[in-house]
C-alpha positions as CSV (number, residue, x, y, z in Angstrom):
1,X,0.6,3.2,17.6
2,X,-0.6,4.6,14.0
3,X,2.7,4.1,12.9
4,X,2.8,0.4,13.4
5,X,-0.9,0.4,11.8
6,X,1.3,1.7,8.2
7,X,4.5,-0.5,8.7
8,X,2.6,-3.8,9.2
9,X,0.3,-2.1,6.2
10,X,3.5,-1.6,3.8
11,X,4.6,-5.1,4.7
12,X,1.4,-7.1,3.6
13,X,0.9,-4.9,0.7
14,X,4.8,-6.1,-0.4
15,X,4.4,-9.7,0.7
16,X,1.2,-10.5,-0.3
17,X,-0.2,-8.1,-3.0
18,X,3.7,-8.1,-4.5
19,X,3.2,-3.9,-5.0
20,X,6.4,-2.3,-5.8
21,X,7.9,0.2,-3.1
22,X,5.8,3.2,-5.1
23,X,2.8,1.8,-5.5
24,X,2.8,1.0,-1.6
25,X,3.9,4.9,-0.8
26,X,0.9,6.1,-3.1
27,X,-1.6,3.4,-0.8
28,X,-0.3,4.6,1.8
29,X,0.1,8.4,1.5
30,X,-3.8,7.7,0.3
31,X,-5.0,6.5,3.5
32,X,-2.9,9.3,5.4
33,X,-4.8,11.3,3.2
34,X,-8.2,10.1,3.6
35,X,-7.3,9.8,7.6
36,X,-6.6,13.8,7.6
37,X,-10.0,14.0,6.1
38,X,-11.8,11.5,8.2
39,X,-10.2,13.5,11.2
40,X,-11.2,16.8,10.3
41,X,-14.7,15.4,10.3
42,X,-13.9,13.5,13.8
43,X,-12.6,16.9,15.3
44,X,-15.5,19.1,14.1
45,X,-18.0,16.6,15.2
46,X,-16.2,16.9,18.8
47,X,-15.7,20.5,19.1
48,X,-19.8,21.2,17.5
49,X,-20.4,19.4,20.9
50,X,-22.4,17.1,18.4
51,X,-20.8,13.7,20.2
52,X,-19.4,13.3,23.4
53,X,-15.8,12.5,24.1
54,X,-16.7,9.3,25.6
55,X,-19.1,8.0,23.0
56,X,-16.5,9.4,19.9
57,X,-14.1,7.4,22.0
58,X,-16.3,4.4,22.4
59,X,-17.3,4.5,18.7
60,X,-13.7,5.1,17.3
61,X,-12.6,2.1,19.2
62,X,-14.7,-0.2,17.5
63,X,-14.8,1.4,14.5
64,X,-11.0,0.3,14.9
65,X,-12.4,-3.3,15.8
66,X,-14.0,-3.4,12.5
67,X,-10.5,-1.8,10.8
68,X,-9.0,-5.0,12.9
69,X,-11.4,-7.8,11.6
70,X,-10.9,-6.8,8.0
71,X,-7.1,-7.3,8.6
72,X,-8.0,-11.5,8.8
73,X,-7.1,-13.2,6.1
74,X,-8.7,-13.6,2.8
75,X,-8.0,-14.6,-0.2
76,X,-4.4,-14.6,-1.5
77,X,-3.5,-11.7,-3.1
78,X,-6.1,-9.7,-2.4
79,X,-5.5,-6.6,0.0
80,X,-7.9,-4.1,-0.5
81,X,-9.5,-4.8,2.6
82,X,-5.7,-4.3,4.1
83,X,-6.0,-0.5,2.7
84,X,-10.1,-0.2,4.1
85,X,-8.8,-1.2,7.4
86,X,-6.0,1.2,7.6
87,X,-8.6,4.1,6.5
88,X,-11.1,3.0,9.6
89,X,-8.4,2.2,11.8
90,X,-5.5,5.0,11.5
91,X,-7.9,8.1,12.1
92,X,-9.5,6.4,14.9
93,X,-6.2,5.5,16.5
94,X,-5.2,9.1,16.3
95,X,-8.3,10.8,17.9
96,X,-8.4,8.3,20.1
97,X,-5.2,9.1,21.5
98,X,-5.8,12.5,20.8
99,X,-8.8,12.0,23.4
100,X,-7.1,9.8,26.5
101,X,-3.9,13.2,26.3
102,X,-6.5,15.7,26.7
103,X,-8.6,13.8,29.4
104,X,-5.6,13.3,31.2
105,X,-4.7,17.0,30.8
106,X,-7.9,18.3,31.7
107,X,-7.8,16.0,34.8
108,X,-4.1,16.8,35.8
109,X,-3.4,17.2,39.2
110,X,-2.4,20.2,40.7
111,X,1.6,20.6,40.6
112,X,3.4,18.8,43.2
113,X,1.3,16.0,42.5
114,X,2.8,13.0,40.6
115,X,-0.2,13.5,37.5
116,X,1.0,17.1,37.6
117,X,0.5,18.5,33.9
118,X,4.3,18.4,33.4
119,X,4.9,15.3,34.6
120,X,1.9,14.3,32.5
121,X,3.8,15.7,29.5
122,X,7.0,13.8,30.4
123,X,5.0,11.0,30.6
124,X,3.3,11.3,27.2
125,X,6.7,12.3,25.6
126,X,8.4,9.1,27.1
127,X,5.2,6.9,26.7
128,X,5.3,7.7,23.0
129,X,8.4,7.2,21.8
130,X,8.7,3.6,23.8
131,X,5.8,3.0,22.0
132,X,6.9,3.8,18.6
133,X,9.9,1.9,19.1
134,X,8.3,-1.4,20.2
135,X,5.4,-1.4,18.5
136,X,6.3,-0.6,15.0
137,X,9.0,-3.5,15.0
138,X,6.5,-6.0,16.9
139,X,3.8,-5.6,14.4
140,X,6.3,-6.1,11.4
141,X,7.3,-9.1,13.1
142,X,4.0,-10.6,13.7
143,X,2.7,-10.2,10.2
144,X,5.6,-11.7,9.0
145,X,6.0,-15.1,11.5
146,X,2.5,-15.8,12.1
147,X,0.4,-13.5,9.8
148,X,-2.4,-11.0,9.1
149,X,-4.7,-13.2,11.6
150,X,-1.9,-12.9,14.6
151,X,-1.7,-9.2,14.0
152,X,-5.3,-8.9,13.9
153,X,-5.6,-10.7,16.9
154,X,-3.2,-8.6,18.3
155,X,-5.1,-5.1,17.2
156,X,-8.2,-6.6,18.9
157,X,-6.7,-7.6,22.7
158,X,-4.7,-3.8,22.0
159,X,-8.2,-2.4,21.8
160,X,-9.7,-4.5,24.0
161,X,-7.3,-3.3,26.6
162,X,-7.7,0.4,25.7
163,X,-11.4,0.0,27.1
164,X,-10.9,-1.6,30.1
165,X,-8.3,1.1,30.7
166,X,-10.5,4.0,29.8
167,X,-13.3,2.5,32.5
168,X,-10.7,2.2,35.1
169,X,-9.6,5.7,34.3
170,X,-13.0,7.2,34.1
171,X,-13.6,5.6,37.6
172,X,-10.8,6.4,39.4
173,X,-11.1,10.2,37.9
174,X,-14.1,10.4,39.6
175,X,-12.9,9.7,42.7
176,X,-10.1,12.5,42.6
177,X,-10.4,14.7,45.3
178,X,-8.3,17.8,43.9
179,X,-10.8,17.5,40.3
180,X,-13.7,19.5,42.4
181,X,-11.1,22.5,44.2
182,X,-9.9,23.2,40.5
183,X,-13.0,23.7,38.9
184,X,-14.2,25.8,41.3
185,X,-11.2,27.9,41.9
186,X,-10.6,27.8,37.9
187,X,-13.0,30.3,36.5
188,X,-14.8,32.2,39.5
């Protein structure tokens, strides 16, 4: 989740660049900042119908790949490359999430079906705070007992994984056989 993206952030910015808790909260209140901004430009490009969801998601993802490689290892000291990362990788994390829930919405299954939109919610809900709770701790972990590389690493099977999950997805939403009754029966 973004949130881990900011702990594991904090962490090698107090470790390895030796910045005081302040000067950490300004970096990092920065790259929220510059992620709002970035988003906003993510969103209009989306809703201008100027880039397709699947290609935004496709770019986002390895614009996050990037964010990820730049997490490797450098010189000691130096983690400026930590704070570029988080600016490529925390809006992209965002919309890309921000993409899969309303692909899943728009796909949602009739109720009574298991993908039912509230059942989708709960899902979401439930899905996000396990997340949140495993991830953030995990990440913190791994920067700390094997380093900015293991992390990295990490990010990069993470995104990895997202894709292959996003082409399964996108095939089996294809074959759904309630998708065609609701778009007919939706708007005339």
């Amino acid at each position: 989740t973004a949130c881990a993206i900011e702990v594991a952030t904090a962490f090698i910015l107090q470790v390895e660049g030796g910045w005081c808790q302040q000067a950490i909260g300004f970096a990092v209140g920065g790259v929220v900042c510059g992620t709002a901004v970035i988003g906003c430009v993510l969103t209009a490009l989306r809703e201008l119908e100027l880039v397709e969801d699947d290609r935004a998601l496709w770019a986002m993802l390895a614009v996050t790949a990037v964010g990820a490689l730049l997490l490797m290892h450098g010189d000691q000291g130096v983690v400026w490359p930590v704070l570029v990362a988080d600016l490529l990788m925390y809006p992209c994390i965002v919309s890309v999430g921000a993409i899969a829930e309303g692909s899943a919405f728009s796909a949602a299954a009739p109720l009574g079906f298991l993908l039912s939109a509230p059942n989708l919610n709960l899902l979401v809900s439930c899905g996000d705070g396990v997340a949140k709770a495993v991830a953030t701790p995990v990440s913190r972990y791994l920067v700390a007992g094997g380093g900015r590389n293991v992390y990295a690493g990490l990010l990069i099977s993470v995104i990895f994984t997202i894709s292959m999950v996003d082409m399964l997805i996108g095939r089996l939403a294809r074959t759904l056989p309630f998708r065609e009754e609701r778009s007919e029966g939706c708007c005339g």
